[in-house]
C-alpha positions, 0 to 999 in steps of 0.5 A: 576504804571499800571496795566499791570505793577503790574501784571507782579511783582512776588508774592513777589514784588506784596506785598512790592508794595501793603505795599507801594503804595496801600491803604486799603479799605476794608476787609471782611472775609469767611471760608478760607480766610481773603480778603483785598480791596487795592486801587492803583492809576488806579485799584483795588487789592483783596489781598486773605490770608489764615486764617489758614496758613496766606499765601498770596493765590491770587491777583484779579485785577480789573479797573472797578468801577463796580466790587466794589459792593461786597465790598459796604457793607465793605467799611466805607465811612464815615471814606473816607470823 
């Protein structure tokens, strides 16, 4: 899948691709939300969930190695190798 592709998917048909094709990289959380890290075969999905009503708030969508950063921290490199 593309990424143009994915961001046409409804709310719904996003989450059973994520479930299905996607990787877990990471994870990390702040007051509101529980935020996962999926990696699909050319782009990134920041997948944001609610903590209190553990809804599905957003999908970020991203292709470039460089909006990683934020994630460098979270990601367990050692268990990638």
């Amino acid at each position: 899948m593309i990424l143009s592709d994915f961001i046409l998917l409804s709310e719904a048909e996003k989450k059973t691709v994520m479930l299905h094709q996607g990787i877990l990289i990471a994870k990390k959380a702040n007051q509101q939300f529980m935020i996962f890290l999926f990696q699909m075969q050319a782009f990134y999905v920041e997948v944001f969930c609610d903590k209190a009503t553990k809804q599905t708030h957003e999908f970020r969508v991203f292709n470039q190695t460089n909006q990683l950063d934020p994630w460098l921290d979270a990601i367990p490199i050692p268990d990638l190798i």
